[in-house]
N, C-alpha and C positions, 0 to 999 in steps of 0.2 A: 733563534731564527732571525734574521737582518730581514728588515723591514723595506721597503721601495722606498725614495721620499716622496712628499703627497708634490701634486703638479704645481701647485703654487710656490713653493719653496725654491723649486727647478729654474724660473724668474726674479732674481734679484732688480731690487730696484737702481740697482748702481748699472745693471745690464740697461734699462731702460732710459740711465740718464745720459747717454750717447746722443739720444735724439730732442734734446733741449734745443730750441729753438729751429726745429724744422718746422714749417709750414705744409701743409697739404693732406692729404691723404694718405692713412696706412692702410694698405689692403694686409690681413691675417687669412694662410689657408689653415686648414684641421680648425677650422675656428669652434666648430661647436661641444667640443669637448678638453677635459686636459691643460694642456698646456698652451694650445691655442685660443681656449680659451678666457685664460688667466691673460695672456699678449690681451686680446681682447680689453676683458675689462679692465686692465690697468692704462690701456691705451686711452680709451675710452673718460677714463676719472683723472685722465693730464690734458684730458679740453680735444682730445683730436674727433672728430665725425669717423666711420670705419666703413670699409668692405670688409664683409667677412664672407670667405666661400669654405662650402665642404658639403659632403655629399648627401649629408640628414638634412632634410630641408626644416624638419619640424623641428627638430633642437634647434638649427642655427635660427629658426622664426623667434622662439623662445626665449634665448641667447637674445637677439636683439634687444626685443620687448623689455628684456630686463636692464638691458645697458640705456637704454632710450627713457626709461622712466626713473632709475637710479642717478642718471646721469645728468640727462637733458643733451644731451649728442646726437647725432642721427648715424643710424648703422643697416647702411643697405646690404642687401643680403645677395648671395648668388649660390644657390644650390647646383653642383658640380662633383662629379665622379672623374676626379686626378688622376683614376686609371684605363680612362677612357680617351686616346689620342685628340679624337675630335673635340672632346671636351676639352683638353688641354688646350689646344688650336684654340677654341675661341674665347679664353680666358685671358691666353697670351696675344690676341688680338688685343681685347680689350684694354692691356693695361700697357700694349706698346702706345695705343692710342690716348689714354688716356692723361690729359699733359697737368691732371688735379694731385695724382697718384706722387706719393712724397718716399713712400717707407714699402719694404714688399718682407713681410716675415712670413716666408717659406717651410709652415711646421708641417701641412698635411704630408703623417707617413704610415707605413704598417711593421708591423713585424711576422712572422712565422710561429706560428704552433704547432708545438712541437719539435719547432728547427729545420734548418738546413736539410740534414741526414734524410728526414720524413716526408718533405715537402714534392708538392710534385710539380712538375715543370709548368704547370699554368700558374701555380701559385709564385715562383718565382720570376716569374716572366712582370707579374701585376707587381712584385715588392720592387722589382728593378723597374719599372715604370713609372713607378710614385715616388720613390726615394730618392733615382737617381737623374732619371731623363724630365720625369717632372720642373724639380725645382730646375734643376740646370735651364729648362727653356723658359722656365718664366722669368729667372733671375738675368737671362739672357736680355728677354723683353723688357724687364722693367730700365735695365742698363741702356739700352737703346731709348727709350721714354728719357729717363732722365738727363744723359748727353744731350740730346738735342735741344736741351733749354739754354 
């Protein structure tokens, strides 16, 4: 039986060293678990302060705590459900507006159980929401934020 690989492995550090010598702020979404949270704390242990949004408010509190004490970084937090339009809207406010905002890793996503075949329309309606319309508008925003500097 093949094995998944564990989420830390999934980030190499050679992926991370892209962003050597940026300045500013990374905001991480899906930050509180996985993969998003490895972006996290490797972020975090290369000197940068973080946004972390995702929709467990108490993991990503948690998550923090531990990058802020491990670390010495400060990691504000923003509890947000990416499949919720209005949510989206004022995330994507926030990080058009935001001119600190340097890096935007776009991990919050889901998958189906059971799959496709199973699934039923509300459930795919929310994976196409998160996966696709999601990052699209924030990666949209953060492009706008960042051109204008």
């Amino acid at each position: 039986m093949k094995r998944a690989p564990v989420a830390g492995a999934l980030v190499k550090e050679e992926t991370l060293s892209v962003i050597e010598g940026i300045q500013g702020l990374p905001l991480v979404t899906g930050a509180s678990t996985g993969i998003g949270a490895i972006y996290a704390d490797r972020l975090a242990r290369r000197g940068y302060d973080l946004l972390l949004v995702a929709r467990d408010g108490a993991r990503l509190a948690a998550l923090a705590g531990k990058l802020e004490r491990e670390t010495g970084r400060s990691a504000e937090i923003l509890r947000a459900d990416l499949t919720h339009g209005a949510e989206v809207a004022e995330l994507a406010h926030r990080i058009e507006a935001d001119e600190s905002l340097a890096l935007l890793v776009n991990n919050a996503g889901m998958g189906l159980p059971g799959g496709l075949a199973s699934a039923d329309a509300d459930d795919v309606a929310r994976l196409v929401a998160l996966n696709v319309v999601t990052p699209t508008l924030l990666a949209r925003a953060a492009v706008r934020s960042l051109t204008r500097r």
